[in-house]
Structures are given as C-alpha cells and as structure tokens.
N, CA and C atoms of all chains as a GROMACS GRO file, in nm:
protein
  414
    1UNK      N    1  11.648   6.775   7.635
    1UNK     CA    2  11.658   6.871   7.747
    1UNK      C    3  11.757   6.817   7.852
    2UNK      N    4  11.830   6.902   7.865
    2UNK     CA    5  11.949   6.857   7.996
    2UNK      C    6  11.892   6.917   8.136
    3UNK      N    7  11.949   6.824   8.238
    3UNK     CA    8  11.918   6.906   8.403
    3UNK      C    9  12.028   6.936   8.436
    4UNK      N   10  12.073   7.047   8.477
    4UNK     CA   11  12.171   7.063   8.561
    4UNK      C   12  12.178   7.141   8.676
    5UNK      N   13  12.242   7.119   8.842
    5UNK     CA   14  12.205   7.177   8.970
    5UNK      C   15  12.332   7.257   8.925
    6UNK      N   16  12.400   7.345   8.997
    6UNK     CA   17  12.443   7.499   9.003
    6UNK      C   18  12.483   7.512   9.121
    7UNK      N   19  12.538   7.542   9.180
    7UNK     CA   20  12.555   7.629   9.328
    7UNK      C   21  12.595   7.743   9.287
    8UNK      N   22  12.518   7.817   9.371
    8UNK     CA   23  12.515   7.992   9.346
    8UNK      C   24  12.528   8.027   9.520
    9UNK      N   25  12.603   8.103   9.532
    9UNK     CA   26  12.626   8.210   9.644
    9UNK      C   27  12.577   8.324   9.690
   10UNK      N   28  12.492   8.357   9.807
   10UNK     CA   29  12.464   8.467   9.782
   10UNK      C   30  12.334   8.533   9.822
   11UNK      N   31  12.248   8.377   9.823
   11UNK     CA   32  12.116   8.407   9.764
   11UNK      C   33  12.034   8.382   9.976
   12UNK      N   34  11.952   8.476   9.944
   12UNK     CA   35  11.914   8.438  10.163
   12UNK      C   36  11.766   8.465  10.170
   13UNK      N   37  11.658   8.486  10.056
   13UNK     CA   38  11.551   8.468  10.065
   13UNK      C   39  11.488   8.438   9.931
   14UNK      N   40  11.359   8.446   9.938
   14UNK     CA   41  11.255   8.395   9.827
   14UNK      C   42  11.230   8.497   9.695
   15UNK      N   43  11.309   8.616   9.725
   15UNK     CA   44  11.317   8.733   9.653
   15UNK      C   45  11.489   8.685   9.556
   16UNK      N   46  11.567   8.651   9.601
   16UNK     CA   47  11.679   8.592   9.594
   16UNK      C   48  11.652   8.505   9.491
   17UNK      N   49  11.610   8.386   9.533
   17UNK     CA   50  11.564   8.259   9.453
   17UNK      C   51  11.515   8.347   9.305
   18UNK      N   52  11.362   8.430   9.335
   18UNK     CA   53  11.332   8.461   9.194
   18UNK      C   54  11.379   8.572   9.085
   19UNK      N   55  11.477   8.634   9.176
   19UNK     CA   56  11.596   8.718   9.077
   19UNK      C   57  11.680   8.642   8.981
   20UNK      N   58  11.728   8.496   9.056
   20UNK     CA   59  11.802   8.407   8.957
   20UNK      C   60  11.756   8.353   8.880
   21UNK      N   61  11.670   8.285   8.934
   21UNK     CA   62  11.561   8.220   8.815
   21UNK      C   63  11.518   8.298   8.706
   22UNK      N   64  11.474   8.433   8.706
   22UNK     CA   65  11.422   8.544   8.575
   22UNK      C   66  11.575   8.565   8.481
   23UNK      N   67  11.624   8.572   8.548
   23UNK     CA   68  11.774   8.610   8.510
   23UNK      C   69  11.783   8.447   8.405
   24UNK      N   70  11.814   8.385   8.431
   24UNK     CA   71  11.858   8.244   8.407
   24UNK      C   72  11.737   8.220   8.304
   25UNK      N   73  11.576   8.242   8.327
   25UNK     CA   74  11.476   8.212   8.229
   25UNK      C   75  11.436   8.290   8.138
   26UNK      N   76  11.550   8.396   8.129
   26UNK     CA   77  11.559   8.510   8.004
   26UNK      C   78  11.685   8.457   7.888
   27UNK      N   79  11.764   8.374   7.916
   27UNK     CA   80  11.842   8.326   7.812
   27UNK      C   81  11.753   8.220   7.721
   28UNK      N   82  11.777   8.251   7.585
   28UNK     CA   83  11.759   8.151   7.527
   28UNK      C   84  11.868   7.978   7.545
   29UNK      N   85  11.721   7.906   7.526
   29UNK     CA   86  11.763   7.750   7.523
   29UNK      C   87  11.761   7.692   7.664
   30UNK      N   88  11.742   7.823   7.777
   30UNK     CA   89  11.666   7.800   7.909
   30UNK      C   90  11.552   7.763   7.896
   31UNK      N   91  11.510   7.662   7.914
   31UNK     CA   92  11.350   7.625   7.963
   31UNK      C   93  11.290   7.657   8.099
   32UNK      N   94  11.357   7.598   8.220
   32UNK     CA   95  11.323   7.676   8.350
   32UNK      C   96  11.420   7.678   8.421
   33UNK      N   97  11.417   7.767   8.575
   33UNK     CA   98  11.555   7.752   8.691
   33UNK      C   99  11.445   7.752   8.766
   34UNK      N  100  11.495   7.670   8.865
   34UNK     CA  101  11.450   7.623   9.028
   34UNK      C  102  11.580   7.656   9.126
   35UNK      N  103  11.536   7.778   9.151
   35UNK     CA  104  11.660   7.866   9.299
   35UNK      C  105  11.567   7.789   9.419
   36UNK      N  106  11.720   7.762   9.542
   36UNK     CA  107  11.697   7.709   9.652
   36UNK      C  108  11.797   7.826   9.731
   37UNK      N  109  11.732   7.905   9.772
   37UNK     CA  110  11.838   7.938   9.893
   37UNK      C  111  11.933   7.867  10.008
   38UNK      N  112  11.828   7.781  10.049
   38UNK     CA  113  11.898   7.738  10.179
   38UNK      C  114  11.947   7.658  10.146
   39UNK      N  115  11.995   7.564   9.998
   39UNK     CA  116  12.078   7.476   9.943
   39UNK      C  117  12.168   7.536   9.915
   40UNK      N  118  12.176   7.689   9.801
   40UNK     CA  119  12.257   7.755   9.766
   40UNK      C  120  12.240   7.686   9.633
   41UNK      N  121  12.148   7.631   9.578
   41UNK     CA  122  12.126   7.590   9.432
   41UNK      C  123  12.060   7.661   9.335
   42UNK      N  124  12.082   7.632   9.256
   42UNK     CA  125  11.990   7.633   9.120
   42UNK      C  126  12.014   7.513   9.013
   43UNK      N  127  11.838   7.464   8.954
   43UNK     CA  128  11.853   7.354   8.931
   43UNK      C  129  11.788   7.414   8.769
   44UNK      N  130  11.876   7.405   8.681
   44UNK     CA  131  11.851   7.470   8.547
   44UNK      C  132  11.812   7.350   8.439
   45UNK      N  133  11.690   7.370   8.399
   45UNK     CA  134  11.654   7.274   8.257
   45UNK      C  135  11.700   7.343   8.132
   46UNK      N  136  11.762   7.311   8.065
   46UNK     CA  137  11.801   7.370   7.919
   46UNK      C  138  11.837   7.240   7.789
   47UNK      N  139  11.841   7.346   7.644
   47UNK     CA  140  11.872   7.276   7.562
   47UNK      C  141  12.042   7.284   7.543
   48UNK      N  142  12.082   7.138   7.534
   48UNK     CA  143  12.229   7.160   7.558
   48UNK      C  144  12.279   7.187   7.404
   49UNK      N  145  12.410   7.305   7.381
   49UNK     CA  146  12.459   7.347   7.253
   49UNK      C  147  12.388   7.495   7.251
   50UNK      N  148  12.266   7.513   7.302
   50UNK     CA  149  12.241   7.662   7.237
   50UNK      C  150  12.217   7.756   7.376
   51UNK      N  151  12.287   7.715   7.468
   51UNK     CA  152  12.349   7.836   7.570
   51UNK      C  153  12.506   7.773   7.687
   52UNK      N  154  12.544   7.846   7.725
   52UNK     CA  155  12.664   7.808   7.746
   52UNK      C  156  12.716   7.836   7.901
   53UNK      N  157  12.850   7.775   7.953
   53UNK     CA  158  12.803   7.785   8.121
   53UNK      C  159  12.857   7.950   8.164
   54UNK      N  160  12.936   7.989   8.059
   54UNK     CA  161  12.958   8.140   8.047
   54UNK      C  162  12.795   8.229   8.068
   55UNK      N  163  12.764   8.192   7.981
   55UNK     CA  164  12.596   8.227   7.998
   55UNK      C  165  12.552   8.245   8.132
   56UNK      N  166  12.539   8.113   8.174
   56UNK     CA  167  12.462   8.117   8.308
   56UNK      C  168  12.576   8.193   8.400
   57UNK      N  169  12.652   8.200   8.369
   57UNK     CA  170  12.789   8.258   8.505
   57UNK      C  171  12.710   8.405   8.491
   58UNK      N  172  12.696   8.446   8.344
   58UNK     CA  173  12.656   8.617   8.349
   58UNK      C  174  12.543   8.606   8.415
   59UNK      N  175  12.463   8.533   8.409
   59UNK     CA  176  12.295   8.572   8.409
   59UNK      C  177  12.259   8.563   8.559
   60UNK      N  178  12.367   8.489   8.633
   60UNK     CA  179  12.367   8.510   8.776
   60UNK      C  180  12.403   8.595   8.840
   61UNK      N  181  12.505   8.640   8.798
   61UNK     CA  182  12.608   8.789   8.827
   61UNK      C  183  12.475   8.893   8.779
   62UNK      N  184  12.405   8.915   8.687
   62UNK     CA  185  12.337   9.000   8.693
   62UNK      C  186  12.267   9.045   8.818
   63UNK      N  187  12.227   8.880   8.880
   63UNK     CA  188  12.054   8.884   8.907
   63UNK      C  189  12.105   8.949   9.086
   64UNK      N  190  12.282   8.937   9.096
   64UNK     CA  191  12.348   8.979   9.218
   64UNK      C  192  12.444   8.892   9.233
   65UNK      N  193  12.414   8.753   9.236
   65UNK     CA  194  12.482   8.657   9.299
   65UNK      C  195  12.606   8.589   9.216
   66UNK      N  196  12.669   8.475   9.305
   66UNK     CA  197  12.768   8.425   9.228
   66UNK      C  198  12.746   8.282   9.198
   67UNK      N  199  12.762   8.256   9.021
   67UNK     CA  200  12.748   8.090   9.003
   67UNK      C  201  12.908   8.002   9.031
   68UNK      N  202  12.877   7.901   9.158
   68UNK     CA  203  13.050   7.826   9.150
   68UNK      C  204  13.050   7.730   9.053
   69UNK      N  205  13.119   7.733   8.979
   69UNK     CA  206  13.170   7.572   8.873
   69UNK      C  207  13.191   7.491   9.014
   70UNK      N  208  10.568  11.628  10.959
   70UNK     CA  209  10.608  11.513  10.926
   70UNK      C  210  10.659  11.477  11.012
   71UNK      N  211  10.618  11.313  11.084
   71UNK     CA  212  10.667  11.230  11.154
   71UNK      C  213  10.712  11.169  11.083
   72UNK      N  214  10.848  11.093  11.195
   72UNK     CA  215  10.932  11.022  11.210
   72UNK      C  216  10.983  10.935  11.262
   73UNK      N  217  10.941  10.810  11.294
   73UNK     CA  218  10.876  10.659  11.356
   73UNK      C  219  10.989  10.570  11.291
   74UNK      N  220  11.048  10.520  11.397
   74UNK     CA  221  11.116  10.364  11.326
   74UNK      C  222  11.055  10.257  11.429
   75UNK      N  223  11.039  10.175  11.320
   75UNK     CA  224  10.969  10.009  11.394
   75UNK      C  225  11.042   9.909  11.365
   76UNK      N  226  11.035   9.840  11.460
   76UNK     CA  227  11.103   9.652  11.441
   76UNK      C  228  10.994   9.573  11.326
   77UNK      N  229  11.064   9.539  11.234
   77UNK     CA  230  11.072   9.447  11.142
   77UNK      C  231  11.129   9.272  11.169
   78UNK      N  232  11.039   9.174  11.158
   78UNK     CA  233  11.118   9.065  11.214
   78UNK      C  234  11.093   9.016  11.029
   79UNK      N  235  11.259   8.936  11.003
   79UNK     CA  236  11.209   8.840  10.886
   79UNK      C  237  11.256   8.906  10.739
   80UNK      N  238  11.326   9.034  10.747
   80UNK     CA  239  11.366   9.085  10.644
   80UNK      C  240  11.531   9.004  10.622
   81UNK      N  241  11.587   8.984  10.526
   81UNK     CA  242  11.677   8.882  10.487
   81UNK      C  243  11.777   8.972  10.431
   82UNK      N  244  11.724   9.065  10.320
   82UNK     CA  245  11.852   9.119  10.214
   82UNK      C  246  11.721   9.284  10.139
   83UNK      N  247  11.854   9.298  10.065
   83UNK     CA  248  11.795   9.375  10.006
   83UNK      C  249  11.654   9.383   9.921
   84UNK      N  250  11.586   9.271   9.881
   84UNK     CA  251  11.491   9.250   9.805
   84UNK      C  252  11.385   9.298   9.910
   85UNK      N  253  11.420   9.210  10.017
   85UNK     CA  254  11.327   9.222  10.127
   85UNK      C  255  11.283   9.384  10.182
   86UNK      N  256  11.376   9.448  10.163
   86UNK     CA  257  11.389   9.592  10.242
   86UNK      C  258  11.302   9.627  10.114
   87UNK      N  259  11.345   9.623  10.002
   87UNK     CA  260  11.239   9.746   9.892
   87UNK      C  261  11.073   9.682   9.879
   88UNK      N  262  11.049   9.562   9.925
   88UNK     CA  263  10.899   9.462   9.950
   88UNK      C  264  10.852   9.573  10.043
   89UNK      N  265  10.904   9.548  10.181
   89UNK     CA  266  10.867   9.656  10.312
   89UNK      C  267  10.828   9.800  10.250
   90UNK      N  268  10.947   9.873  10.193
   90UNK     CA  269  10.945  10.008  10.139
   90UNK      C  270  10.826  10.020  10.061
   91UNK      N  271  10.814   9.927   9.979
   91UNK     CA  272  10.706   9.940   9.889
   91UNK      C  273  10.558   9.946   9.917
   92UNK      N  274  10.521   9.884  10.024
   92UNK     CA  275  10.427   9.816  10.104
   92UNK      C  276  10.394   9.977  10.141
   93UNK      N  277  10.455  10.003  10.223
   93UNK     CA  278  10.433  10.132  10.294
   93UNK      C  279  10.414  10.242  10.252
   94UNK      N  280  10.465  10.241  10.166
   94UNK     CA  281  10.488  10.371  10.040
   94UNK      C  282  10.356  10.418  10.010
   95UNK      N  283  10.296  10.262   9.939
   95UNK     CA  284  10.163  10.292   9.945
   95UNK      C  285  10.049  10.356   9.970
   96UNK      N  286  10.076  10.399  10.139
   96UNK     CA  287   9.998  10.358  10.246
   96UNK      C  288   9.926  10.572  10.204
   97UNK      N  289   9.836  10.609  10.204
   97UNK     CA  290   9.781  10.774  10.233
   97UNK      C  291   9.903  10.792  10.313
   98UNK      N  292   9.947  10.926  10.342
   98UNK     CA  293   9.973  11.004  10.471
   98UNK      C  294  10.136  10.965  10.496
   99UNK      N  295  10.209  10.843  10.403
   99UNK     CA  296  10.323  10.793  10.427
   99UNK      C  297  10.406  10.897  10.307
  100UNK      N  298  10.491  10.926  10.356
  100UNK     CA  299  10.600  11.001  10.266
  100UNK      C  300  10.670  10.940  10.207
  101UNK      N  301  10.753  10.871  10.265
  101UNK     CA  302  10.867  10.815  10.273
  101UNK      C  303  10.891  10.642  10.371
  102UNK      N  304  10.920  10.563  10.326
  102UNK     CA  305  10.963  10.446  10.376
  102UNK      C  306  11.136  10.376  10.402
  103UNK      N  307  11.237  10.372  10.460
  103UNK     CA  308  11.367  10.357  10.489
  103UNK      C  309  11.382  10.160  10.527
  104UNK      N  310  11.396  10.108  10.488
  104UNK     CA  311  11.395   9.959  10.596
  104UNK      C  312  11.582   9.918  10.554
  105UNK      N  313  11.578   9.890  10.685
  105UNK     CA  314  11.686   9.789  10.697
  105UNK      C  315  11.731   9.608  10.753
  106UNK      N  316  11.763   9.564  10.638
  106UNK     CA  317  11.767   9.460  10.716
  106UNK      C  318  11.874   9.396  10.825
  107UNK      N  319  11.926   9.453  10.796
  107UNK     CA  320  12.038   9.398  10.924
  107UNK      C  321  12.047   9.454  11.061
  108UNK      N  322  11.938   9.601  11.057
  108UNK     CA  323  11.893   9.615  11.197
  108UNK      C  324  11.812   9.593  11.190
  109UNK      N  325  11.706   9.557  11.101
  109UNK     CA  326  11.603   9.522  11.134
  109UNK      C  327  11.465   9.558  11.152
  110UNK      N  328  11.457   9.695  11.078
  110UNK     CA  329  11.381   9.828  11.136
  110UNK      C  330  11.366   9.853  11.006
  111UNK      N  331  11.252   9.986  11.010
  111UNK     CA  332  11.215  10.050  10.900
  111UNK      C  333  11.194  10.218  10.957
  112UNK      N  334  11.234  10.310  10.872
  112UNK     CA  335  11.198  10.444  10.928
  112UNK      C  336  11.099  10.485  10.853
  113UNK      N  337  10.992  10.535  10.893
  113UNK     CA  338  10.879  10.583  10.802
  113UNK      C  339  10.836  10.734  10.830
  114UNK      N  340  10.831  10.818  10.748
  114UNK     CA  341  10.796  10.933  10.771
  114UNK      C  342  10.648  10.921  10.718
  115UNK      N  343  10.566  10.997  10.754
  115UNK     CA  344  10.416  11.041  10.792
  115UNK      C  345  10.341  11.113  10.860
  116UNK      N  346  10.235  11.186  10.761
  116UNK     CA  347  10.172  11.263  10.834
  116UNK      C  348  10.064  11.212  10.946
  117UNK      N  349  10.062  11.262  11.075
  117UNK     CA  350  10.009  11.211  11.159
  117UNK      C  351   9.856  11.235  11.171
  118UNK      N  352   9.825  11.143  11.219
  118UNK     CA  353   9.671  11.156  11.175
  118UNK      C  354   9.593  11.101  11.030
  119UNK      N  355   9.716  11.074  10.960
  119UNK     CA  356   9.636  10.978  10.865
  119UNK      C  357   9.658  10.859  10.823
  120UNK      N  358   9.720  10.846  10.932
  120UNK     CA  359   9.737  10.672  10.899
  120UNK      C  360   9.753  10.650  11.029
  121UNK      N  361   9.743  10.454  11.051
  121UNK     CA  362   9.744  10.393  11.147
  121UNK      C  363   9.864  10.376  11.159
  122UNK      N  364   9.850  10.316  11.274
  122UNK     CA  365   9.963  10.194  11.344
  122UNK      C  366   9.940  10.029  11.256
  123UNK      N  367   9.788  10.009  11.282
  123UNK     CA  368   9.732   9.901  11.202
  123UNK      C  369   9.753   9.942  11.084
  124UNK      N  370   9.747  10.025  10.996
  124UNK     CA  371   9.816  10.006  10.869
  124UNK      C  372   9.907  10.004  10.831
  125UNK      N  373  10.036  10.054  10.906
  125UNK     CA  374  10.161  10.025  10.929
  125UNK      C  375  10.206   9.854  10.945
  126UNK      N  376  10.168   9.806  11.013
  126UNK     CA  377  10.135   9.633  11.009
  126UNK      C  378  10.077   9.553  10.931
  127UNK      N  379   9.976   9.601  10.844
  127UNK     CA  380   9.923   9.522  10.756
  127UNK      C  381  10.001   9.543  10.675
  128UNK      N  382  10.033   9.662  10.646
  128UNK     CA  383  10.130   9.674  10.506
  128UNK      C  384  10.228   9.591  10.521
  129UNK      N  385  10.306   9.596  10.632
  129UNK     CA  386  10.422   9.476  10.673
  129UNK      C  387  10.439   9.343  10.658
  130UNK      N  388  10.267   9.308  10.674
  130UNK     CA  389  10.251   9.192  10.669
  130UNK      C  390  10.232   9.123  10.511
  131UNK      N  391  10.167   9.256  10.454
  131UNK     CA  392  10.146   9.216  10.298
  131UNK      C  393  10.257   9.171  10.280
  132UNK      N  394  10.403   9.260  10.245
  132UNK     CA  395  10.504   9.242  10.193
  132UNK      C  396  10.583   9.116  10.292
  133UNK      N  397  10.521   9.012  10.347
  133UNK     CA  398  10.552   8.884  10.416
  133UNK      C  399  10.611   8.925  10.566
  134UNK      N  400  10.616   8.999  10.586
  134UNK     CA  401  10.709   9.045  10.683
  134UNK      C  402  10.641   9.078  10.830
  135UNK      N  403  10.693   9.086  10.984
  135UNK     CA  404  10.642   9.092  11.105
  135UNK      C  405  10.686   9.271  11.160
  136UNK      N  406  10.605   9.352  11.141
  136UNK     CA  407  10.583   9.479  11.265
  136UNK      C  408  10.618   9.435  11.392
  137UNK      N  409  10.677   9.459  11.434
  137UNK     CA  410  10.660   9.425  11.636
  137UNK      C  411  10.631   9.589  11.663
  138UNK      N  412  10.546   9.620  11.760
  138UNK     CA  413  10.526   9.728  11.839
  138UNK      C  414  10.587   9.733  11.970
   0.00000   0.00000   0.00000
C-alpha cells in the first residue's frame, strides 16, 4: 500500500472534504482518502500499478475541485 | 405563502446551502427553501401558522449551521 498527500483546490468545508474522498474511494486500488480543507489536502492510501495519477486528477474534477501535481 | 429571509452564520459553499435547503424543506408548512452562502441568508417560503420560528432554527442547526433572528 502506498501513501500519498495531494493538494486539491477548492475545497472550504466538511461537505467539500467528503465529496473528494467518495470520489477518490470509488476508484479501484483506492483503499481510503483523508480531505483536509484548511490544508487544501488529500492524503490517499492506494495500491500502486492498479490506478493512476490521471485517475485521481478525474475523480477530483468530478467531486468539483482541482488536484495540483 | 410567506416569504421570510434569515441570516445564516457558517454556510461555506455550495454543499452547505443544499444541507440548509434540505433541513428546511423538511419542515410541515415549508414550500420552498433558497440559501445562499455568500450572503449568507436563506429565503423560505411558508405557510404561516404552521411552522415556527423555533423550527426554522432547529432545522438550521441540524444541518450544522447558525439562524440569527
């Protein structure tokens, strides 16, 4: 299992946080996301090889927001 | 049908406004619920006489949020 933090844009309450996280814990090879608003993070557990950072770029853009490389 | 807008303290974004809306929606006697967050307010239409003021606030409060009168 890999950790990786994220900065996402965008995000300004607790409703925020759990749009990204569902978004992000609907891909496979996601295990969990931990959204921080007032960091502007997300701290994603996954299996590395079976999802990709294209992936998470969409799954944030869905949930509203923007993921920065 | 009345037509009442109240101060909302604590609404952030959009998630927040459809929490409020929803809350209220709920409520007997409420028609319609409007919230905004960047003024800050919510417009609620209702028939008078069947609902409170106090239920107008609790509902507010359910969905995390502060009524000011």
């Amino acid at each position: 299992m890999t950790e990786k933090t994220f900065r996402v844009e965008g995000m300004s309450c607790g409703h925020c946080e759990m749009s990204v996280q569902e978004e992000l814990e609907e891909l496979d090879g996601v295990k969990s996301a931990k959204a921080d608003h007032v960091e502007g993070t997300v701290v994603v557990a996954y299996e590395e090889g079976r999802v990709t950072g294209e992936q998470f770029r969409a799954a944030v853009e869905e949930a509203g927001y923007e993921l920065v490389f």
